[in-house]
Structures are given as C-alpha cells and as structure tokens.
C-alpha positions as CSV (number, residue, x, y, z in Angstrom):
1,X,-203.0,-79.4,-116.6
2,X,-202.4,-81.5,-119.6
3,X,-200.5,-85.4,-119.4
4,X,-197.3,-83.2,-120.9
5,X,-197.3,-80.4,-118.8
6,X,-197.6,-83.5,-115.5
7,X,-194.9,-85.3,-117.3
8,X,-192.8,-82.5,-117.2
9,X,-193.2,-81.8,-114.1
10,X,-192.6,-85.2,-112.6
11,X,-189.2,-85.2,-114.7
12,X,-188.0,-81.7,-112.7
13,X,-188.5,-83.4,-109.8
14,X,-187.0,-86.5,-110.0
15,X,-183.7,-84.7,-111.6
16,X,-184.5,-81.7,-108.3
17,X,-184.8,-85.0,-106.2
18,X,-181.4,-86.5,-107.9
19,X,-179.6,-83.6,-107.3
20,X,-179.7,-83.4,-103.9
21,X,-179.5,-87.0,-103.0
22,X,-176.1,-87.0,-105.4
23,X,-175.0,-83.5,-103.0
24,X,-176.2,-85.1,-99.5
25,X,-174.3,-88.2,-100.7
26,X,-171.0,-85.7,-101.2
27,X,-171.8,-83.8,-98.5
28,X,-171.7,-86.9,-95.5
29,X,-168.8,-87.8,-97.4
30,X,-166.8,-84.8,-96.4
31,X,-168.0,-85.1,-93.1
32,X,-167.2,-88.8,-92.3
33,X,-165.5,-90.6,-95.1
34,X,-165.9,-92.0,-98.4
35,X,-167.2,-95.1,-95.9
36,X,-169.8,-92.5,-94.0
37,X,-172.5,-95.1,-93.1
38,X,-170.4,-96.7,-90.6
39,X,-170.7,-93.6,-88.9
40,X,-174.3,-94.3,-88.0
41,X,-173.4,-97.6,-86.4
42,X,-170.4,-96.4,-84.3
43,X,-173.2,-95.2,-81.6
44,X,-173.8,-99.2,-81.0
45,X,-170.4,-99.8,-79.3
46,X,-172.5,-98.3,-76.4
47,X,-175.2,-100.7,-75.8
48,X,-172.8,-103.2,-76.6
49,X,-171.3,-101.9,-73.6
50,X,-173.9,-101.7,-71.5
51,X,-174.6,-105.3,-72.0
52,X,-171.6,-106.4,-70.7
53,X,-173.2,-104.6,-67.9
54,X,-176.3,-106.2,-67.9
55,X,-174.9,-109.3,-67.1
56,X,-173.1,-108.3,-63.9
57,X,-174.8,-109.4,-60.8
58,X,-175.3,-106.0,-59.3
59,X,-176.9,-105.0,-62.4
60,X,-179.7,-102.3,-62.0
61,X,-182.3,-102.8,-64.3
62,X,-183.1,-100.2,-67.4
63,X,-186.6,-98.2,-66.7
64,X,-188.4,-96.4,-69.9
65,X,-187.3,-93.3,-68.9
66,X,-183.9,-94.3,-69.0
67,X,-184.1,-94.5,-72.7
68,X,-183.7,-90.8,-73.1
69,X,-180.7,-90.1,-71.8
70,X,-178.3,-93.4,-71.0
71,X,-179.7,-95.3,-73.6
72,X,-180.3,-93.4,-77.1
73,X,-179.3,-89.7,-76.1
74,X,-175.9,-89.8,-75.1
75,X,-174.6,-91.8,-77.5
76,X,-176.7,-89.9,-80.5
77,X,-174.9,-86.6,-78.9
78,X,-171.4,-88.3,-78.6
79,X,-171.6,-88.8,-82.5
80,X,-173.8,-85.2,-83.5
81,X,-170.6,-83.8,-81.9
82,X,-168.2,-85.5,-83.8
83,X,-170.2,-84.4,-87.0
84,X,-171.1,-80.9,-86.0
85,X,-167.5,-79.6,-85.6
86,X,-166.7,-80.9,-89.0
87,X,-169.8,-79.0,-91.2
88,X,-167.7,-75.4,-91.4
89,X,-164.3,-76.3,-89.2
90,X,-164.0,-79.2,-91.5
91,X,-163.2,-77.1,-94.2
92,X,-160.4,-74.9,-92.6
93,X,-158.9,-78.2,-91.0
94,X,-158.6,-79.4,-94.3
95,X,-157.8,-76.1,-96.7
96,X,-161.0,-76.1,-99.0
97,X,-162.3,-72.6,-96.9
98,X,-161.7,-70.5,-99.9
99,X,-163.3,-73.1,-102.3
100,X,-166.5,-73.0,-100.4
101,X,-166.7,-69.1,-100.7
102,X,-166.6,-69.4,-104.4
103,X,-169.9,-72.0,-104.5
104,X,-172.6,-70.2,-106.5
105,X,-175.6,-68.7,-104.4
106,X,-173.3,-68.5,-101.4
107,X,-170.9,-70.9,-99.1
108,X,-174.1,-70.9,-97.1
109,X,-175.5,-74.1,-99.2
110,X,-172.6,-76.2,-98.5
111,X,-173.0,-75.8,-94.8
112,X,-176.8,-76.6,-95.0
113,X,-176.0,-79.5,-96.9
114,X,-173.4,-80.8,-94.7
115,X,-176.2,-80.0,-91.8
116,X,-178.8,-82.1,-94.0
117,X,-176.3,-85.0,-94.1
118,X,-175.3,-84.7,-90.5
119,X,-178.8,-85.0,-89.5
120,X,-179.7,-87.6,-91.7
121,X,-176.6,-89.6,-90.2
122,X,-178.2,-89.3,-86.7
123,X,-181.3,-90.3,-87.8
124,X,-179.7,-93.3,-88.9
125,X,-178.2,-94.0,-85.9
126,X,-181.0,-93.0,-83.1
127,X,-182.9,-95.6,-85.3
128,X,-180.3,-98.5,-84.7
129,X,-179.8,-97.3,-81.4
130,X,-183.5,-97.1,-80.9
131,X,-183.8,-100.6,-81.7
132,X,-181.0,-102.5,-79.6
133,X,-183.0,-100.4,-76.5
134,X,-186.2,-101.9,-77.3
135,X,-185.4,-105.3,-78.2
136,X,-182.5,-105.5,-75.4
137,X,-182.9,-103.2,-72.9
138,X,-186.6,-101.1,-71.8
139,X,-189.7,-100.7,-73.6
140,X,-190.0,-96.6,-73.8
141,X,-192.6,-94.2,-75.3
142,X,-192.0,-93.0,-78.8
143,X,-191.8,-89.5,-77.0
144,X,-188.6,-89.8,-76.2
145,X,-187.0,-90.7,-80.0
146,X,-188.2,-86.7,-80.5
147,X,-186.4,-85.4,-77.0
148,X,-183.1,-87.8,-77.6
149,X,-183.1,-86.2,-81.3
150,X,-183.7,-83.2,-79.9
151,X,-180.6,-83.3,-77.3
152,X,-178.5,-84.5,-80.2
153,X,-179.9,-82.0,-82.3
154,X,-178.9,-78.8,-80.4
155,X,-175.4,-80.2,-79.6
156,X,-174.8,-80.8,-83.2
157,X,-175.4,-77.1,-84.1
158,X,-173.8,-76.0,-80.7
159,X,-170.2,-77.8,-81.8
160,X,-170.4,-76.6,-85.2
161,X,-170.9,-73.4,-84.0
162,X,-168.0,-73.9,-81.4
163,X,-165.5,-75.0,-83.7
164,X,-166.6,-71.9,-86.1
165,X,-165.7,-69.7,-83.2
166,X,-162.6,-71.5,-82.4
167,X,-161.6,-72.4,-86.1
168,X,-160.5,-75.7,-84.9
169,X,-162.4,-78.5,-84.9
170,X,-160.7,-80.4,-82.1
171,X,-161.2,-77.3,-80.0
172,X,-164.7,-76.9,-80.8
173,X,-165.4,-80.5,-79.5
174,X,-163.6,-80.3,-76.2
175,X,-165.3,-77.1,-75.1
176,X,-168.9,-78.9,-76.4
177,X,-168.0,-82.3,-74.5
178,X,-167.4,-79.7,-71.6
179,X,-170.5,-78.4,-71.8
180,X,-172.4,-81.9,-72.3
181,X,-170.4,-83.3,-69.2
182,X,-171.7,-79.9,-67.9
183,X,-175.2,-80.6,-68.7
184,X,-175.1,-84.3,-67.4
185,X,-173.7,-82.9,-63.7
186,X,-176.1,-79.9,-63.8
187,X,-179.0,-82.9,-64.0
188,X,-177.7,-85.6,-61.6
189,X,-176.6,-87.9,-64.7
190,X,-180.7,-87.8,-66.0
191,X,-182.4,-88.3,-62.3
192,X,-182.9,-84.8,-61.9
193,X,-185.1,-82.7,-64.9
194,X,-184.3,-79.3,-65.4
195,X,-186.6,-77.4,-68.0
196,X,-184.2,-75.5,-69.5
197,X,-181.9,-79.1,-70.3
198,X,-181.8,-80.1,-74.1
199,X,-181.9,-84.2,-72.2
200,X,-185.8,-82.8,-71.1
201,X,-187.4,-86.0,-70.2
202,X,-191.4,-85.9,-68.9
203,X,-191.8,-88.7,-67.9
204,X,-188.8,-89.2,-65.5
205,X,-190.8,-87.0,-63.6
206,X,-192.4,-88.4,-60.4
207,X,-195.9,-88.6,-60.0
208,X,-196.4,-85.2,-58.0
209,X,-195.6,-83.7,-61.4
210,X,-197.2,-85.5,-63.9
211,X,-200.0,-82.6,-64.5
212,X,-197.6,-80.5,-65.4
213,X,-195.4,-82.8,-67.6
214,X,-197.2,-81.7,-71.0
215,X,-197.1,-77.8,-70.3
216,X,-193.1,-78.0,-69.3
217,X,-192.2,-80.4,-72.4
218,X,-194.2,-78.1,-74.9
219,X,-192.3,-74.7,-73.5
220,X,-188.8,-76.9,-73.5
221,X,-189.6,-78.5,-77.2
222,X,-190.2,-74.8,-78.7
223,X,-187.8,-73.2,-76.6
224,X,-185.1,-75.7,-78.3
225,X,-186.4,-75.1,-82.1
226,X,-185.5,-71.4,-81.3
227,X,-182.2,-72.2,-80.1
228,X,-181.3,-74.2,-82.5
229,X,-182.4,-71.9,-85.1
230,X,-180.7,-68.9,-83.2
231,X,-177.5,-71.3,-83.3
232,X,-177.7,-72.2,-86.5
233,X,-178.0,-68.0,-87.6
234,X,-175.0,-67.2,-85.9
235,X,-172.2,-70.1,-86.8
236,X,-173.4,-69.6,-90.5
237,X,-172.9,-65.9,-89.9
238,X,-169.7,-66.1,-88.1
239,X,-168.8,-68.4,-90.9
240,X,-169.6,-66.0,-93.4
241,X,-167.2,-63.5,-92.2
242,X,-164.7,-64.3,-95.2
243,X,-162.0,-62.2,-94.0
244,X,-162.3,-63.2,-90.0
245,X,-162.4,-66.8,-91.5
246,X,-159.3,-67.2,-93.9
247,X,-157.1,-64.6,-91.4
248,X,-154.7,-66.4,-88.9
C-alpha cells in the first residue's frame, strides 16, 4: 500500500471517527440536555448520601460485595432508567416521531445512537461512582464494574423498551422502577443471589458456594448479552411499527 493510498485512508477515518463523535454528541443531547454531562454526575448524590450515613453511630460497615448492588449498581440503574425511556419515547413525548422515520438508512440509526450515547453516559458515571466507592467506602474486585454495568445495562434497554410499549415515557419508567423494586425484594435487597438476577454478584456468595461461583456467573453473564440483545430487537421493532407508533 503506497504513503497516498495510507494517507487516504487515515483521512476517512478521522472524518468516519468525526462524524460520529459530532452525532453521539447530538444524540446525548436529546436525551439529557444541551448540559448532558451533568447527567453522569447526578448518580453521586447517592454516595453522598450514604456518607451522611457513614457517620452515624450505628453505622454498618461497607463489605466488597456490597459494591455491586448498594454502592455502584443501583444508582447506575436509577439513571440508565431515566435515559432508556427517553432513546424512542423521547421522540413522541416531544413530536419529532415522524422526523425520525424520514432519517436516511432507517429511524433505526437514531435509536442506536441515542443507545451509544446512553451507554457512554453510564460509563461515565459507573466510573465516578466507581471511584467515590473505592476511595470512601470498600475496596471491591474489578468484577463487579462488569456485573453493576451489566444490571444497568439490561434496565436501560428494558425502560426503553417499556416506554416504546407504553408510548409514554413517564409510564415506561414507573412500570421499570416496579420491576427494579421487584428485583431488589425478589433478592433480599442484595443478601440473597439469584442466577437469573441482572444485580448477579459471585462473590456475595458464602463460602459453601464458591466452587461454583465461576460456572453460575458465566451462564448469568451470557444469559444477559442475550437478553439484552433480544430486548433491544423487539423495542426497535415495536418502534418501527410507523403506523402503531404515530396512531393515538
């Protein structure tokens, strides 16, 4: 390959590259304001809480597998709600439905770059929040920044699809609060695992269990990709239903 041809090349990508930092850029803009960082430190008002917390007397100290769930988890899934119902019920909330049907290629590549931003967002923030834990709180594996995405991850794609269904996006976030509160009952508040539980947390289990700790968190880790790409298939679907969509 000649220096021109590799010049070229490197020139596609950057402008590739530009182009969809400039549509991610629009794209978290829609879903949290023309100020859509601050969305990524919102999640911190919890620790903060917690610390007023950690300075009362009967205070229970934080263990590493608290981390998960109390710590980085809930808060990451408070705010992927809050951003999943607005990727596709955004648009109806606010009128611009039709002008994402007319997007060339499909209104498919606005949602997936409302998705992109959304999860870039929460990256953001399980970073922050990661942090304050560490530094404040418990040292805890770096296996569980993957499970708390994880958790924050399939809520995110189970509001938006919610709120598709519902074509509201306030609705969409009180039945997926429901079934987080849900979640958090069905698994004593994180002292009790259950497999099948996006919150998944190996090691909170006790020590009885610790052999089988890997084999359980590999079937609930791939279980999860699936069901967030099932989820994912069938709120873009139901969102491509133009005439379902724009009726009522």
């Amino acid at each position: 390959m000649t220096a021109s041809r590799r010049a070229t090349l490197m020139d596609r990508w950057r402008v590739t590259l530009a182009d969809r930092w400039r549509l991610c850029t629009l794209a978290a803009r829609l879903l949290a304001g023309r100020r859509y960082w601050l969305a990524a430190l919102v999640p911190l008002v919890w620790p903060a809480f917690l610390a007023t917390l950690f300075l009362s007397p009967s205070r229970e100290s934080y263990e590493p597998s608290s981390a998960l769930g109390t710590l980085i988890g809930l808060p990451l899934t408070v705010l992927a709600i809050f951003l999943g119902v607005r990727v596709i019920a955004g648009e109806i909330d606010a009128r611009r439905l039709e002008i994402a049907y007319t997007v060339p290629g499909g209104s498919h590549r606005v949602w997936l770059a409302k998705l992109a931003a959304a999860f870039a967002i929460l990256l953001v923030a399980e970073g922050l929040l990661a942090l304050v834990a560490w530094g404040f709180f418990t040292v805890f594996p770096l296996s569980t920044l993957y499970g708390a995405l994880q958790a924050a991850t399939v809520y995110l794609v189970l509001a938006m699809g919610l709120a598709t269904l519902f074509k509201s996006e306030v609705t969409g976030a009180m039945v997926a609060a429901a079934v987080l509160a849900l979640n958090w009952v069905l698994t004593g508040f994180g002292t009790n695992q259950i497999r099948f539980s996006p919150f998944w947390n190996g090691a909170a289990l006790p020590d009885s269990q610790a052999s089988q700790a890997l084999a359980w968190t590999l079937q609930n880790r791939v279980g999860f990709l699936l069901v967030i790409a099932a989820l994912v298939a069938l709120a873009f679907g139901r969102a491509e239903r133009r005439e379902k969509m724009l009726s009522g």
